[in-house]
C-alpha positions as CSV (number, residue, x, y, z in Angstrom):
1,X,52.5,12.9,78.3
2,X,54.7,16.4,78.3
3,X,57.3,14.5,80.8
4,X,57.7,11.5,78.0
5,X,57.3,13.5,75.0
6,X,60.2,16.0,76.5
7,X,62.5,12.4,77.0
8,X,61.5,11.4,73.6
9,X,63.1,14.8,72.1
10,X,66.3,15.4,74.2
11,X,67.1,11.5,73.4
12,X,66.0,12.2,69.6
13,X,68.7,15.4,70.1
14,X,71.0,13.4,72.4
15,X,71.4,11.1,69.5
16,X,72.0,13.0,66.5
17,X,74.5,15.2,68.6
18,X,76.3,12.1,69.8
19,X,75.6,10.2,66.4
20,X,77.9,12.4,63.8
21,X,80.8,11.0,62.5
22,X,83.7,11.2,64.2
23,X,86.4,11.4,61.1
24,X,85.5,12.6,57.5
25,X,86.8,12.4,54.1
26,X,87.0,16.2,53.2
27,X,85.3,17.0,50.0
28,X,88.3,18.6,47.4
29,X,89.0,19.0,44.2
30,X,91.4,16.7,41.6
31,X,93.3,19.8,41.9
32,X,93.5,20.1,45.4
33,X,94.5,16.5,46.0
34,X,97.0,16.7,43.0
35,X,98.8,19.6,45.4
36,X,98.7,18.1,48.3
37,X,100.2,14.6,46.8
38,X,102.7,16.2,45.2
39,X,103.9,18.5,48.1
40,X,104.2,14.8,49.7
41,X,106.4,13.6,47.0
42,X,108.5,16.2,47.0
43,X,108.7,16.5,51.0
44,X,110.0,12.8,50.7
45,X,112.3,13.0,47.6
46,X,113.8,16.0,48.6
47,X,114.3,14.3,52.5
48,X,116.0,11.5,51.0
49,X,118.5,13.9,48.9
50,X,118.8,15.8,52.0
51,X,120.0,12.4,53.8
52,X,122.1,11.4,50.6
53,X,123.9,14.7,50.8
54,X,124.4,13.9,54.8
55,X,126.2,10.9,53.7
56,X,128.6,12.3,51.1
57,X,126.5,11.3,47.9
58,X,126.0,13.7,45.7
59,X,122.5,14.1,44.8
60,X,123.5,13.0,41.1
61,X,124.5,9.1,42.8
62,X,121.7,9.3,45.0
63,X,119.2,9.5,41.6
64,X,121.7,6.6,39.5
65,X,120.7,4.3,43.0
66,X,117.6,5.2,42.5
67,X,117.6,4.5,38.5
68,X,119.0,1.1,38.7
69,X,116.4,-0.2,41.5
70,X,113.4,0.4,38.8
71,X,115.2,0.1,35.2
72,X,114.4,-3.3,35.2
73,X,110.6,-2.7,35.8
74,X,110.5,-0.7,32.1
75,X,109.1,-3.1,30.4
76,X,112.4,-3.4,27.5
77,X,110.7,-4.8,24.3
78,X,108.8,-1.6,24.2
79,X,112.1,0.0,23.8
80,X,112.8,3.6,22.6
81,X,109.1,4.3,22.0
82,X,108.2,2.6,25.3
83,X,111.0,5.0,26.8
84,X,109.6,8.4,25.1
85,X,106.0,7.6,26.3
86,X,106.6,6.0,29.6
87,X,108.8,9.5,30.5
88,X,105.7,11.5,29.2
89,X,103.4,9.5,31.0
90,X,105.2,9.9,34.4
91,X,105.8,13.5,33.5
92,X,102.7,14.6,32.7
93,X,101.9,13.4,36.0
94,X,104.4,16.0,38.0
95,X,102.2,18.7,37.0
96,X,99.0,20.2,37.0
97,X,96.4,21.7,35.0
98,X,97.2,25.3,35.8
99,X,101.3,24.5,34.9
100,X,100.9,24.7,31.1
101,X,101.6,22.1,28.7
102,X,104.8,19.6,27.6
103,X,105.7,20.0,24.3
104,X,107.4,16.9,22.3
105,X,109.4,17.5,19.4
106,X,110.2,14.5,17.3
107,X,113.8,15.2,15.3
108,X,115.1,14.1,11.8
109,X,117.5,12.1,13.6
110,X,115.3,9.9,15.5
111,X,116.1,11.8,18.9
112,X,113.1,13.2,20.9
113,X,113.0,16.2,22.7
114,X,110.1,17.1,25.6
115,X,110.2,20.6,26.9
116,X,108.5,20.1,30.7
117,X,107.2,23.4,32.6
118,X,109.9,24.0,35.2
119,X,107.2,25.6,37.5
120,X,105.5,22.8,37.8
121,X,108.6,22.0,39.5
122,X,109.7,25.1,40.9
123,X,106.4,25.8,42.9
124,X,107.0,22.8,45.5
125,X,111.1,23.3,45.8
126,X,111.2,26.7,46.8
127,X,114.6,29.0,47.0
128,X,116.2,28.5,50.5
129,X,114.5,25.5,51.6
130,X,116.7,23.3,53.9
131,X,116.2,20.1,51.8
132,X,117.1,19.9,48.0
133,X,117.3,23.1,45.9
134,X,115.9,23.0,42.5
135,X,119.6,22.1,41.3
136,X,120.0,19.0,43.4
137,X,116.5,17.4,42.3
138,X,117.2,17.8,38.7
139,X,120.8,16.0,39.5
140,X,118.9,13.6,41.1
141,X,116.4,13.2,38.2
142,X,119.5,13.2,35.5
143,X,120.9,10.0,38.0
144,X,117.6,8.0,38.2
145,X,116.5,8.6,34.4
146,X,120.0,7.8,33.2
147,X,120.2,3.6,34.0
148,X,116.6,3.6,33.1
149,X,117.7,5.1,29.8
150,X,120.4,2.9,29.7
151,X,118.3,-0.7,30.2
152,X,115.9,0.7,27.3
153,X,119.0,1.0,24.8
154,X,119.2,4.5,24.7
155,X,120.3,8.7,26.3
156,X,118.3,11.3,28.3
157,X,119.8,13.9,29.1
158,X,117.9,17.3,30.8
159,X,118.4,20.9,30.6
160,X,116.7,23.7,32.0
161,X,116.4,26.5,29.8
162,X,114.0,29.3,29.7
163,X,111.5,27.6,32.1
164,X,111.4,24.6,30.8
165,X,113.1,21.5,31.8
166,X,114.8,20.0,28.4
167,X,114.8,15.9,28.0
168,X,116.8,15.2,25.2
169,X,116.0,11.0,24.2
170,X,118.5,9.4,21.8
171,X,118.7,5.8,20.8
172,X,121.8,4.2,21.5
């Protein structure tokens, strides 16, 4: 009875050593996953300036490419307003909690103006990196926003000033 009872338990802890899961989803926070995905984004975007750049096109032609490929999924009869809250919406989604908050100014002229964190930015394009500095990407952001602008009727232009990346949206 020892001799079978003694099988019974090394194949009891045979099993459960043999029986754990090979690959796991790690546990993290919203946080932690916002990080990690953006370090991604930014790994690729600032790849393909890097490649751009190794072909002669400024990081500024690189983003108008870019632009004109997905203008035409803006959805245009939500026009200027669509515009202002599409680029918050995809905005507010480059940064995290612990960046601070966008502030939108509407002005007596219609225009609207969204002051973005720049170290939301800033955090995952470090000085010195071999890919894009900080410059190039907001070149490239100026290029892609600009034909999207354009196909909703109106201007964006961006700024950095004081920490903050500056969008300046005008209807045409």
């Amino acid at each position: 009875m020892k001799k079978l009872l003694s099988i019974a338990i090394c194949l009891v802890f045979i099993g459960n050593a043999f029986g754990q899961e090979k690959f796991t989803v790690s546990e993290r926070t919203h946080e932690q996953k916002h990080k990690r995905t953006m370090y991604q984004f930014w790994s690729v975007f600032a790849a393909g300036i890097n490649f751009a750049k190794s072909q002669d096109i400024s990081p500024y032609e690189y983003g108008k490419y870019i632009g004109s490929l997905f203008a035409p999924s803006w959805n245009k009869e939500n026009g200027f307003d669509g515009l202002v809250n599409g680029t918050i919406y995809n905005w507010e989604n480059f940064k995290s909690d612990e960046d601070g908050q966008m502030v939108i100014k509407e002005k007596d002229d219609g225009s609207v103006i969204i002051d973005f964190p720049a170290a939301a930015w800033k955090k995952y394009l470090p000085e010195g990196n071999p890919y894009a500095s900080f410059q190039e990407v907001l070149d490239c952001m100026q290029g892609i926003l600009e034909p999207i602008a354009d196909y909703m009727e109106s201007t964006i232009n961006l700024i950095v000033k004081d920490e903050w990346i500056i969008f300046t949206i005008k209807k045409k």
